[in-house]
Residue frames relative to the residue before (quaternion, step in Angstrom):
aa qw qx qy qz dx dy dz
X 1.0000 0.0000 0.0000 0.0000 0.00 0.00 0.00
X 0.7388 0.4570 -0.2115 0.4478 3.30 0.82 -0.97
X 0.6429 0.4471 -0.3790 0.4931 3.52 1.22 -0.16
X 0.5584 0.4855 -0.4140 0.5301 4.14 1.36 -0.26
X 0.6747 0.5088 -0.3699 0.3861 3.26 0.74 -0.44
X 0.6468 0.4964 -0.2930 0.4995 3.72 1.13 -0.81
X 0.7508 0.3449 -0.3497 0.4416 3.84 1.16 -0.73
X 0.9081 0.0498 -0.3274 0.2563 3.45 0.89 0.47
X 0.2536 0.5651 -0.6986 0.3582 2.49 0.47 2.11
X 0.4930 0.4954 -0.4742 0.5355 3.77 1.90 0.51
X 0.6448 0.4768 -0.3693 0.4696 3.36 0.81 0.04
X 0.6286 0.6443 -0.1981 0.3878 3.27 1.07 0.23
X 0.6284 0.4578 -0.0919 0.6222 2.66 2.10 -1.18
X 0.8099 0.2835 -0.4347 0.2734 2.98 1.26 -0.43
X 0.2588 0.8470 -0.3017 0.3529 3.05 1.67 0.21
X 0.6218 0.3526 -0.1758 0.6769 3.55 1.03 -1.32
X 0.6763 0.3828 -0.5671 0.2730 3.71 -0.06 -0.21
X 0.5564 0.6160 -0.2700 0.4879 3.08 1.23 -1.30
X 0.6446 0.5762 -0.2986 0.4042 3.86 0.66 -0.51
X 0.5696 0.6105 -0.2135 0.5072 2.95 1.43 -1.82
X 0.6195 0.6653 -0.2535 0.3306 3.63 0.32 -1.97
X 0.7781 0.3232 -0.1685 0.5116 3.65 0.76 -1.78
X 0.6240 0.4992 -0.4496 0.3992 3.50 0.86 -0.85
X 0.7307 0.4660 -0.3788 0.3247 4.05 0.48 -1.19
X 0.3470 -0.7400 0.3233 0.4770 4.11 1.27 -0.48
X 0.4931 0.6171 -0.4598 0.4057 2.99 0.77 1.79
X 0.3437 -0.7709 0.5293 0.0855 3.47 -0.72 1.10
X 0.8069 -0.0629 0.0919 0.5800 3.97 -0.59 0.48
X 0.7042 -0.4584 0.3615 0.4041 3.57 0.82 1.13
X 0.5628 0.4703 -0.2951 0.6124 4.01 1.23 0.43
X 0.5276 -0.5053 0.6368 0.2466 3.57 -1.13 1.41
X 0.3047 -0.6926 0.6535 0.0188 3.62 -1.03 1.58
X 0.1411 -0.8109 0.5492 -0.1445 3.57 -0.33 1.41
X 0.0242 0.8174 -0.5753 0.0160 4.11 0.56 1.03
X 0.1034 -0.7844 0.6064 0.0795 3.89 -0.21 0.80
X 0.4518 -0.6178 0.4414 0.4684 3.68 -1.27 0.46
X 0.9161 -0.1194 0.0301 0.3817 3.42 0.43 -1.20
X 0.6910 -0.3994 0.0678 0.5987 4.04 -0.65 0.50
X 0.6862 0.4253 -0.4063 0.4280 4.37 0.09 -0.09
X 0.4179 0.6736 -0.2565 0.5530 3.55 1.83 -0.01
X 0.6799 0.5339 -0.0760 0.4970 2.69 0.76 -1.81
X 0.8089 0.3304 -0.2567 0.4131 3.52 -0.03 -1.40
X 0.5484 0.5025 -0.4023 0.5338 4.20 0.88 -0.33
X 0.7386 0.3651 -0.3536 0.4428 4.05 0.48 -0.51
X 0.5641 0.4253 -0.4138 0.5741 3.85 1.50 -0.17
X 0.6170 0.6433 -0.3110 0.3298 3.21 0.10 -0.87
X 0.6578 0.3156 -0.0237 0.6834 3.68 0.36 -1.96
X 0.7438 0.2307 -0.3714 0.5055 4.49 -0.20 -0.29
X 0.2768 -0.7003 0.6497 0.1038 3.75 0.13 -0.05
X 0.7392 -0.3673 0.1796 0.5352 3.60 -0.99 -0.94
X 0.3307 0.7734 -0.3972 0.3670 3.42 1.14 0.64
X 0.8176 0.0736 -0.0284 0.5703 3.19 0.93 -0.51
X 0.2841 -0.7031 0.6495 0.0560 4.00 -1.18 0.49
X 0.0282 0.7988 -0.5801 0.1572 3.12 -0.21 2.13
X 0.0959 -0.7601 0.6304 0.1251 3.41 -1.46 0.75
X 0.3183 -0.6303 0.6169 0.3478 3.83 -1.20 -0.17
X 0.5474 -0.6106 0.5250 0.2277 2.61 -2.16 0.45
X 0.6473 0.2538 -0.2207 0.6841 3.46 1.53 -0.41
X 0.7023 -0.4775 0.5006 0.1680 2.79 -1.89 1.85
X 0.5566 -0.4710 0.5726 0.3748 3.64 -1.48 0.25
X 0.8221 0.4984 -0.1356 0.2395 3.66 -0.51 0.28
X 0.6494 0.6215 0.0410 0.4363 2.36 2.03 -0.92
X 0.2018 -0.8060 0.5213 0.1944 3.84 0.07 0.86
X 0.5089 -0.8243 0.2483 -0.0058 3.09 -0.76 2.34
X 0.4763 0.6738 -0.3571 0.4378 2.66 2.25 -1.02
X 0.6303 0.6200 -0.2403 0.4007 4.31 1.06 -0.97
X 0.4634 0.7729 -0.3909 0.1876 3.38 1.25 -1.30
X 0.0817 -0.6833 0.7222 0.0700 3.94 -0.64 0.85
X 0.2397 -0.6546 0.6881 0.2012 3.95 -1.24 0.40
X 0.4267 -0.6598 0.6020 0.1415 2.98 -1.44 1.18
X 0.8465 -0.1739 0.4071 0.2957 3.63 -1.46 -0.04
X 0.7490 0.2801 -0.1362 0.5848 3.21 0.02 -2.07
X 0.7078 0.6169 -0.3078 0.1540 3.63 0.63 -0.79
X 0.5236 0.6081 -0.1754 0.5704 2.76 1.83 -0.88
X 0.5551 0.6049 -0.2442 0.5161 3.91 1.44 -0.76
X 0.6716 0.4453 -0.2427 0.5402 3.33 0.87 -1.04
X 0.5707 0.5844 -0.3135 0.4842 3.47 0.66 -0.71
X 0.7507 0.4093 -0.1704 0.4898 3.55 0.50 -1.07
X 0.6867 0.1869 -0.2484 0.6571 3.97 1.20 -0.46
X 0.3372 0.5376 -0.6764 0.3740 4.09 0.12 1.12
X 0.3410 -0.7291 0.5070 0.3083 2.86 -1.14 0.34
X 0.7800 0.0628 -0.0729 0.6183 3.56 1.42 -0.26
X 0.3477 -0.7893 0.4833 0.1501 3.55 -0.71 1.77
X 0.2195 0.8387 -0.4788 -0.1380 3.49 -0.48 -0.03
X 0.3473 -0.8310 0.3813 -0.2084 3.73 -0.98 1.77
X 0.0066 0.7690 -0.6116 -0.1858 3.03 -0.47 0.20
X 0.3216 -0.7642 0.5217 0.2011 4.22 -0.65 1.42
X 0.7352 0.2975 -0.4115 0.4491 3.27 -1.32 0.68
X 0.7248 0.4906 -0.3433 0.3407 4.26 0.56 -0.29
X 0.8417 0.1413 -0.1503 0.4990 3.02 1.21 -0.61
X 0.3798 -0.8032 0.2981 0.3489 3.70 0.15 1.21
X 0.7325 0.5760 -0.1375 0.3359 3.12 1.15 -1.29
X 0.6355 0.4706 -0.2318 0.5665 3.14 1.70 -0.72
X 0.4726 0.4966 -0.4654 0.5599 3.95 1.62 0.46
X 0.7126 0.5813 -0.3087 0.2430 3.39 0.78 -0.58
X 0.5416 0.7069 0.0089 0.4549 2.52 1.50 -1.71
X 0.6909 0.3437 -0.1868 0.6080 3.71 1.06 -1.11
X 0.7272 0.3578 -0.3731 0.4517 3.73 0.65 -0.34
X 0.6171 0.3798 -0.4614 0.5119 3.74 0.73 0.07
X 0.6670 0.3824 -0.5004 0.3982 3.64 0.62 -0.08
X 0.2076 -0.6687 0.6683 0.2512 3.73 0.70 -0.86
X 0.1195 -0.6725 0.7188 -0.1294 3.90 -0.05 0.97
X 0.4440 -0.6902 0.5305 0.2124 4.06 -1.35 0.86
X 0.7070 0.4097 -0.1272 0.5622 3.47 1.65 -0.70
X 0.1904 0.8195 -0.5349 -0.0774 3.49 -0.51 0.57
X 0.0932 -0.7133 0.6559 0.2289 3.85 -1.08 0.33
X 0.0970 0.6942 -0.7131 -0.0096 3.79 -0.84 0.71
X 0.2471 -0.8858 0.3791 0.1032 3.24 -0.61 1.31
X 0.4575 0.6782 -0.2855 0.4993 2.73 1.81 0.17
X 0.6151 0.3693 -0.3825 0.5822 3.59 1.95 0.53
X 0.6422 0.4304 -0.4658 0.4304 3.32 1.05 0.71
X 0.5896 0.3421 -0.2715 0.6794 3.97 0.91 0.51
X 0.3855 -0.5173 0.6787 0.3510 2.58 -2.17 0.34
X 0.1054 -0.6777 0.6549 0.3172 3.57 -1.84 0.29
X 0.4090 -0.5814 0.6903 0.1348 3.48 -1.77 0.82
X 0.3777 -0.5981 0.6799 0.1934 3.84 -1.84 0.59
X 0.0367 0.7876 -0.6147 0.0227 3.10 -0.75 1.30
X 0.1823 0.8631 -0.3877 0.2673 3.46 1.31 0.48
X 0.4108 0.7692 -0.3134 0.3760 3.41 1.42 -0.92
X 0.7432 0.6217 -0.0613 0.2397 2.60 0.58 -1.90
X 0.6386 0.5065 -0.1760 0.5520 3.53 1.21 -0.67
X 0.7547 0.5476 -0.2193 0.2873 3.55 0.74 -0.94
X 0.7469 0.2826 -0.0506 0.5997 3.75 0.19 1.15
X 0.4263 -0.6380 0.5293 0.3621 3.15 -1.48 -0.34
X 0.4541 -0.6772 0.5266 0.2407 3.65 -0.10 1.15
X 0.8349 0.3975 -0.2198 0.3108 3.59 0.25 -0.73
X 0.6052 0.4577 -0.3464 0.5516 3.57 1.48 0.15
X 0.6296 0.4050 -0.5298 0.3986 3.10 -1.59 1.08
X 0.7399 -0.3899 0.2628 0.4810 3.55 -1.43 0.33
X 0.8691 0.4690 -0.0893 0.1294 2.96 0.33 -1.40
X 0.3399 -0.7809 0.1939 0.4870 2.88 2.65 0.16
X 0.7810 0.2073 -0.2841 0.5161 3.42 1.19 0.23
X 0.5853 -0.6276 0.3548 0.3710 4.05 -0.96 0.17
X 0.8417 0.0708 -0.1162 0.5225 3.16 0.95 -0.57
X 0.6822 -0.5255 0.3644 0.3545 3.69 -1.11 0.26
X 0.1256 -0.7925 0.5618 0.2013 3.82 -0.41 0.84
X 0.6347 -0.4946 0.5359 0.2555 2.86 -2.39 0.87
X 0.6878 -0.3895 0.4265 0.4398 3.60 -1.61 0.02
X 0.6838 0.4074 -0.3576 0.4884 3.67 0.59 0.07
X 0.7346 -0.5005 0.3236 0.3243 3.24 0.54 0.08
X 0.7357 0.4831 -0.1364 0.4547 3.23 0.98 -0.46
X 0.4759 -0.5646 0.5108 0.4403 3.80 -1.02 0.49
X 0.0820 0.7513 -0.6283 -0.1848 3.61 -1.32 -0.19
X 0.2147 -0.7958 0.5566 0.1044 3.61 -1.06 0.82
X 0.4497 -0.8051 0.3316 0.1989 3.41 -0.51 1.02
X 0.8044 0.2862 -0.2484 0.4576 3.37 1.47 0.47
X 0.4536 0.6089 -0.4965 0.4207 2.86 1.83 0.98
X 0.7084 -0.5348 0.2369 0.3950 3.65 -1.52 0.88
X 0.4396 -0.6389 0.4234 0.4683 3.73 -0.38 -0.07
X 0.4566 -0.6658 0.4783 0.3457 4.03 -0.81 1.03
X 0.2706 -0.8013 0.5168 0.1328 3.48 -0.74 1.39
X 0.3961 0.7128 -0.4662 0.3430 3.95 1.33 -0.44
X 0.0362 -0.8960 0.4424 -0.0094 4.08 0.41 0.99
X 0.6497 0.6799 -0.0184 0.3396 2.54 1.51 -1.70
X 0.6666 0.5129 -0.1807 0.5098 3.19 1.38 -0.99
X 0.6865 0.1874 -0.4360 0.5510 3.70 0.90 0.34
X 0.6834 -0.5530 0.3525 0.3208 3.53 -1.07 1.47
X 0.8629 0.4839 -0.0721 0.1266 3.33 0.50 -1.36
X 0.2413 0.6498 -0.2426 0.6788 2.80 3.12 -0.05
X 0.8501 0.3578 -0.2957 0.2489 2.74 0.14 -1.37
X 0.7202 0.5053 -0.3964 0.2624 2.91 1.03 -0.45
X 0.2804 0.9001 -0.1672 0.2886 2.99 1.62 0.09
X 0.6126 0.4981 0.0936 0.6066 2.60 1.84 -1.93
X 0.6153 0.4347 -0.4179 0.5077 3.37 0.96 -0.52
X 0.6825 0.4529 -0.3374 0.4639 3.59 0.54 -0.97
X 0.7092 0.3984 -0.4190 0.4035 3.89 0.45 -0.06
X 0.4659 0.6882 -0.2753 0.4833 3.11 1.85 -0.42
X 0.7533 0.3190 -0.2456 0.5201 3.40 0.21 -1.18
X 0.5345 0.5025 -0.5110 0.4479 4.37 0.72 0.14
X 0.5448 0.7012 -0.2933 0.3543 3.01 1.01 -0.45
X 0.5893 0.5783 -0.0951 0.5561 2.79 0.75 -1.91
X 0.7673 0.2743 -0.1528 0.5592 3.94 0.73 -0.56
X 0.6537 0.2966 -0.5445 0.4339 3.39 0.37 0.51
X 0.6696 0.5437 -0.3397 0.3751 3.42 0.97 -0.75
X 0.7163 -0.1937 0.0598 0.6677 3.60 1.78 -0.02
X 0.6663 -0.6400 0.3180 -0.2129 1.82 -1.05 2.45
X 0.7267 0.4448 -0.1645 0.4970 3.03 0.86 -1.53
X 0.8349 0.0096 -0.1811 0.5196 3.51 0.00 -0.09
X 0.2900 0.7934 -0.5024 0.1842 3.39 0.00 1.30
X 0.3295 0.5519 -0.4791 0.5978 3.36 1.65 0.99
X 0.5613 0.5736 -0.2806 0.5266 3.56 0.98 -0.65
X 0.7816 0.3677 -0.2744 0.4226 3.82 0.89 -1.07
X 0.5808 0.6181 -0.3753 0.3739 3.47 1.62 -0.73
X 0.6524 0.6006 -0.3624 0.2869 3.19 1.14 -1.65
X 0.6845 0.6039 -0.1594 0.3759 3.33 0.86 -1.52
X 0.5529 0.6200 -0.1921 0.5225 3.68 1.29 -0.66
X 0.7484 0.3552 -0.2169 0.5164 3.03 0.64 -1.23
X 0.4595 0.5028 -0.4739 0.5582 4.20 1.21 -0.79
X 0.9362 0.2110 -0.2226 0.1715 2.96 -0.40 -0.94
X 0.4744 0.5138 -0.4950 0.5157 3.84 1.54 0.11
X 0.7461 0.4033 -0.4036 0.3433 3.82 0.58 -0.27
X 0.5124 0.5730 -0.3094 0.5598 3.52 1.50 0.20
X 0.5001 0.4745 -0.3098 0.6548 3.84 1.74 -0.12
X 0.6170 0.4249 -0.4756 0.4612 3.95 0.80 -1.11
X 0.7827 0.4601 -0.2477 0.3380 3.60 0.29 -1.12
X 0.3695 0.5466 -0.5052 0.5563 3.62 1.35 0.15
X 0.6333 0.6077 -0.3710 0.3032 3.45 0.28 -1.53
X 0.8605 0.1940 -0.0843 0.4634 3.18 0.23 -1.38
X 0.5455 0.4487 -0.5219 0.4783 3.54 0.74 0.67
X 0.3506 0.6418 -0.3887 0.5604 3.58 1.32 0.64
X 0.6671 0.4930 -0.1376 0.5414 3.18 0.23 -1.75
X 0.7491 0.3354 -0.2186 0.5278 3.82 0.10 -0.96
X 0.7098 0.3832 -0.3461 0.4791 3.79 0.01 -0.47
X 0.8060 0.1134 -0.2515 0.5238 3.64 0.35 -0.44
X 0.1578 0.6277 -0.7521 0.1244 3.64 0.53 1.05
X 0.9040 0.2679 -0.1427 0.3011 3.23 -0.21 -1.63
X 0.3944 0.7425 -0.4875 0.2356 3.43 0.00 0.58
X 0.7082 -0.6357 0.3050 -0.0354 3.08 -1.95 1.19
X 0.7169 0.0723 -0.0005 0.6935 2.92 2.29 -0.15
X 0.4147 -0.7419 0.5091 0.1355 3.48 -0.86 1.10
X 0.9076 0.1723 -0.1278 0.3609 3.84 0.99 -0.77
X 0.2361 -0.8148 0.5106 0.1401 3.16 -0.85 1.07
X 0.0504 -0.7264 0.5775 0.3692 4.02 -1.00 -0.55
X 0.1324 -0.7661 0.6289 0.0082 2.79 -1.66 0.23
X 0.6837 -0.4631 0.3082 0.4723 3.51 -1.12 0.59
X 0.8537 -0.3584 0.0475 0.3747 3.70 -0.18 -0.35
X 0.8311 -0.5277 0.0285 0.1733 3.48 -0.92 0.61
X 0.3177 0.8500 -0.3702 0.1986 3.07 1.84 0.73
X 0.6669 0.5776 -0.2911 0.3699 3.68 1.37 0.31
X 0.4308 0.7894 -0.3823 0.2124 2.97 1.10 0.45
X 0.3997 0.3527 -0.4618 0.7089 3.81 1.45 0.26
X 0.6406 0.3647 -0.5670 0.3676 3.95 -0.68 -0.17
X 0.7106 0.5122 -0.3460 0.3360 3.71 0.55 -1.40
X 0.6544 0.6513 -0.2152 0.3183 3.26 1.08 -1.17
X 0.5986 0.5587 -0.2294 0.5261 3.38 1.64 -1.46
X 0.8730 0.3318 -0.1825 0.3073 3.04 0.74 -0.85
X 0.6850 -0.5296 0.2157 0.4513 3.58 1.51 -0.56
X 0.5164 0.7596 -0.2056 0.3378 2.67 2.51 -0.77
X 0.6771 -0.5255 0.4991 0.1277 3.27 -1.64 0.31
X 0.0963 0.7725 -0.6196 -0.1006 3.73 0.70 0.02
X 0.0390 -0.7657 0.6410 -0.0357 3.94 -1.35 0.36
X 0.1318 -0.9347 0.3280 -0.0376 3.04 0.78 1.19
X 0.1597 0.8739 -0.2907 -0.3554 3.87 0.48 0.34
X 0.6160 0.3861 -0.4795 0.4915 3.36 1.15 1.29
X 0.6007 -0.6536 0.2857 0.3611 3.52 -1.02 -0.08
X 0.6628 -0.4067 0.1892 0.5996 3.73 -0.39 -0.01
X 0.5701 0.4757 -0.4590 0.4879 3.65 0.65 0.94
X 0.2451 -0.8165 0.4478 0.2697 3.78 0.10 0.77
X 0.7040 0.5687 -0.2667 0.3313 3.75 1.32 -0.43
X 0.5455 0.6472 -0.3099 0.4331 3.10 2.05 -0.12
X 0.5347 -0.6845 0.4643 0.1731 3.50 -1.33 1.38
X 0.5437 -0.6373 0.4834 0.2542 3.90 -0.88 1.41
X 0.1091 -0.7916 0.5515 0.2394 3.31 -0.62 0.56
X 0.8843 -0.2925 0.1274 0.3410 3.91 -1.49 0.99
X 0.7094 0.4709 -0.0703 0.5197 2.85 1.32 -1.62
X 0.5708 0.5310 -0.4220 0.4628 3.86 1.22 -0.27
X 0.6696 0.5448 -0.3528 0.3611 3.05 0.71 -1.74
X 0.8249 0.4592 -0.1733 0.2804 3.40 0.92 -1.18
X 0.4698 0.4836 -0.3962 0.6232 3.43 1.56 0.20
X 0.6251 0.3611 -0.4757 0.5026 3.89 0.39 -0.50
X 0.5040 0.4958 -0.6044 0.3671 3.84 0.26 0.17
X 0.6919 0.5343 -0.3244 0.3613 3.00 0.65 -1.79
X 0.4882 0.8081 -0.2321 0.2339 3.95 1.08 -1.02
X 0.5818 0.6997 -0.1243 0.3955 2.11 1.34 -2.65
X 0.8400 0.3666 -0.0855 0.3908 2.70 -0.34 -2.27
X 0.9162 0.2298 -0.2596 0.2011 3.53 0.29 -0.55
X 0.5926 0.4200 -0.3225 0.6070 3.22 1.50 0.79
X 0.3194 -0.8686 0.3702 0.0803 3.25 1.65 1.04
X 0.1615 -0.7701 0.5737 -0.2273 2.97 0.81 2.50
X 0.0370 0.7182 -0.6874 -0.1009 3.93 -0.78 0.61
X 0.7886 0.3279 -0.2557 0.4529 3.82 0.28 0.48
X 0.1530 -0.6640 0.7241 0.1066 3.88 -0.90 0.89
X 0.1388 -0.7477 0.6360 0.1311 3.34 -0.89 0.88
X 0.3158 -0.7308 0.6050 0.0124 3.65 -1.53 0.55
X 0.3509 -0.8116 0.4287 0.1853 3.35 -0.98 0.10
X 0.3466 -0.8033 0.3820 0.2979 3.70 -0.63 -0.17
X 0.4095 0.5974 -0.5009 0.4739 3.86 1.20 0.71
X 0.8004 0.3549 0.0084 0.4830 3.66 0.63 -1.95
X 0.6518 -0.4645 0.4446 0.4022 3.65 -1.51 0.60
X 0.3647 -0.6442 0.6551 0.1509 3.52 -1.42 1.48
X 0.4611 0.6784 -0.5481 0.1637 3.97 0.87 -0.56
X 0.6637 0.4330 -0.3760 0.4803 4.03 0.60 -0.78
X 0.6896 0.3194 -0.3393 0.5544 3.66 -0.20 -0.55
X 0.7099 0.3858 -0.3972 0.4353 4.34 0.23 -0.24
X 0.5795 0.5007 -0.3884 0.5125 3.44 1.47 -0.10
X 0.4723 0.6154 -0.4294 0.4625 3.44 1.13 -1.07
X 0.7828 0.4977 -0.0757 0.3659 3.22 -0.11 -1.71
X 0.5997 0.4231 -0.2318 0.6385 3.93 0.94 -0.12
X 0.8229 0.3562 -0.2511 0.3646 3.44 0.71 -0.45
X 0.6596 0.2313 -0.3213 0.6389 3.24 2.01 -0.33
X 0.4413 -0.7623 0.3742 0.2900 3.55 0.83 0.99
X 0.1808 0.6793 -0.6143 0.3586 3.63 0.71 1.77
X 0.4923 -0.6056 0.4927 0.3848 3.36 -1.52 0.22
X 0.4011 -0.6299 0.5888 0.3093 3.91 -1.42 -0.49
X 0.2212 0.6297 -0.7428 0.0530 3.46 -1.21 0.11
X 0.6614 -0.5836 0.4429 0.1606 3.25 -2.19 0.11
X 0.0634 0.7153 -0.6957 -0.0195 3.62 -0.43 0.92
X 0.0933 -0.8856 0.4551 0.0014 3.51 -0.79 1.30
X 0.4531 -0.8254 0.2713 0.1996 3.43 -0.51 1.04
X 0.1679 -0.8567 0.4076 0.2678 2.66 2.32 0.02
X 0.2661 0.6383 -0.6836 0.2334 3.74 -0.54 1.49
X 0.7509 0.2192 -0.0746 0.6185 3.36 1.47 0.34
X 0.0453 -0.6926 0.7043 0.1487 3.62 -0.70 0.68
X 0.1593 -0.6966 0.6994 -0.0134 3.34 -1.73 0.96
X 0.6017 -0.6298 0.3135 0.3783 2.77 -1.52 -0.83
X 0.2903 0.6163 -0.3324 0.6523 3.35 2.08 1.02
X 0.5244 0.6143 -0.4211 0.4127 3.78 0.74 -0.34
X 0.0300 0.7164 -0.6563 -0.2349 3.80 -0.46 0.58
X 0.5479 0.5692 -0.4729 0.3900 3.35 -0.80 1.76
X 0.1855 -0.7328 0.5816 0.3006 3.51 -0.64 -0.35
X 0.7449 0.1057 0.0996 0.6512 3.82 1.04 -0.07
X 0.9665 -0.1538 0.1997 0.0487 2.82 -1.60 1.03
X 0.7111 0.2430 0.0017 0.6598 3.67 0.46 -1.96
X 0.7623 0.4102 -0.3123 0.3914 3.71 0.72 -0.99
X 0.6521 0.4062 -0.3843 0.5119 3.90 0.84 -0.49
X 0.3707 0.7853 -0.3556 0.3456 3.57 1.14 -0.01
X 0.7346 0.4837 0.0521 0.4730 2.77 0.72 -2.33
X 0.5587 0.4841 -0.3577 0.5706 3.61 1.48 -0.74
X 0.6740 0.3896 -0.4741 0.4114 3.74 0.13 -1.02
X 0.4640 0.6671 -0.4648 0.3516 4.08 0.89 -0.84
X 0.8041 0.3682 -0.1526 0.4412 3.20 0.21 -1.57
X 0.5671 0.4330 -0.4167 0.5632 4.18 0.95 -0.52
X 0.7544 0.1375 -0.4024 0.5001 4.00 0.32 -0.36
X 0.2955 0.6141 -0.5700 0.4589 3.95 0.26 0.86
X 0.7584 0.4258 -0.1518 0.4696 3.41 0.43 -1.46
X 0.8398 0.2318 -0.1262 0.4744 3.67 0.63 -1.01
X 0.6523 0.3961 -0.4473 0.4664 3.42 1.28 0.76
X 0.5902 -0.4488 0.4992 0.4484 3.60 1.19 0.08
X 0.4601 0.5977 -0.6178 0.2222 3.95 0.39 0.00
X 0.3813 -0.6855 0.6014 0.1518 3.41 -1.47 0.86
């Protein structure tokens, strides 16, 4: 009797710890860190280290722009101890965080500005007097007051790193305790973004062409940083279908900004941009937006699938 009585009143304890654990947002004694998707994902490993035990809401493999949240997901969300997101990319995962109300939030989209590069896709940029369709902003770029704002942040080095630093304050209000632990890391790793930056800057100094296309409009903070041309031949939705008139101004593109590469991606169907390419008899390769690492990803992470898209627009802009 006296031994059932000791194992579950240990089953009790361990019951409440384990209770305790989920109720405080902490998982195995680690700051529970639910990211939406893998560039989410890679700023809450990265900046928490072993400080903190982070999962996503979208599977490896998986194109994020689709993501539905499940139930349990929305549960998790509510016992994390810190959410971290990017608003306006994934609808469901905006939803999903406001019915849970989560005590921690990261929306990195309050630690940058975003810009509409949607313009950019619509038409054939190169017809009319004025050699372009629409009138550009001081940055270079068309903007249209009622397209969505382009959420792809991540993909210019120098946002992002932005985000990491609003990221890692986070990471310290939501725990305190080891927030010498969140600075150090932040700072390794925003100065390891500065030096992306400018190995950007250097690799496509010299080069022989300014525009490239691709499948759909997640470069438009890369093009900008750099000087580039984004040509997008969908819109900041990758699942949406070129209309006649795109396909046919990106000929017109093609040929006259003597484009020698259609680039593609590895989440979404390569069939448009391999037709593209077959028809103006250019080659293909991969410029990834990395919202997902797989097994098609040439990288393990982040800095390294980076460095790959460097070297694929090296090759198809003429960079020396």
């Amino acid at each position: 009797m006296t031994a059932l009585v000791g194992a579950a009143a240990l089953g009790l304890t361990t019951l409440t710890a384990c209770s305790s654990d989920a109720g405080d947002g902490r998982k195995d004694g680690k700051l529970d860190v639910v990211a939406s998707f893998y560039p989410m994902q890679f700023l809450a490993q990265r900046i928490g280290g072993d400080a903190v035990h982070v999962s996503s809401l979208t599977k490896p493999g998986v194109e994020p722009h689709d993501l539905e949240i499940s139930p349990r997901q929305t549960a998790d969300l509510t016992e994390a101890g810190l959410v971290v997101y990017l608003k306006g990319l994934q609808p469901s995962v905006d939803r999903a965080i406001a019915q849970a109300e989560p005590k921690h939030v990261a929306d990195a989209t309050s630690y940058t500005t975003l810009e509409d590069h949607g313009a950019e896709v619509e038409g054939d940029h190169h017809e009319g007097e004025g050699g372009h369709e629409g009138e550009k902003g001081h940055d270079g770029h068309a903007h249209s007051g009622d397209a969505a704002a382009d959420p792809h942040i991540w993909l210019d080095p120098v946002r992002y790193a932005q985000v990491a630093k609003g990221v890692g304050k986070a990471l310290e209000k939501a725990d305190p305790d080891h927030a010498k632990t969140y600075q150090k890391n932040t700072t390794t790793l925003v100065k390891e973004l500065n030096t992306l930056d400018q190995d950007f800057r250097s690799g496509l100094k010299d080069r022989s062409s300014d525009t490239f296309i691709t499948t759909h409009a997640a470069f438009g903070y890369l093009a900008e940083r750099y000087g580039l041309r984004q040509e997008a031949i969908s819109g900041l939705d990758p699942e949406s279908e070129p209309s006649p008139a795109r396909i046919k101004g990106l000929h017109t593109i093609a040929k006259k900004d003597k484009v020698n590469t259609v680039f593609f991606e590895t989440l979404v169907s390569d069939r448009t941009a391999k037709t593209l390419a077959g028809d103006l008899h250019l080659r293909t390769d991969v410029l990834d937006p990395i919202e997902g690492i797989g097994s098609k990803s040439k990288g393990e992470d982040y800095i390294q699938v980076m460095r790959s898209n460097l070297k694929a627009l090296q090759r198809a802009l003429g960079a020396k």
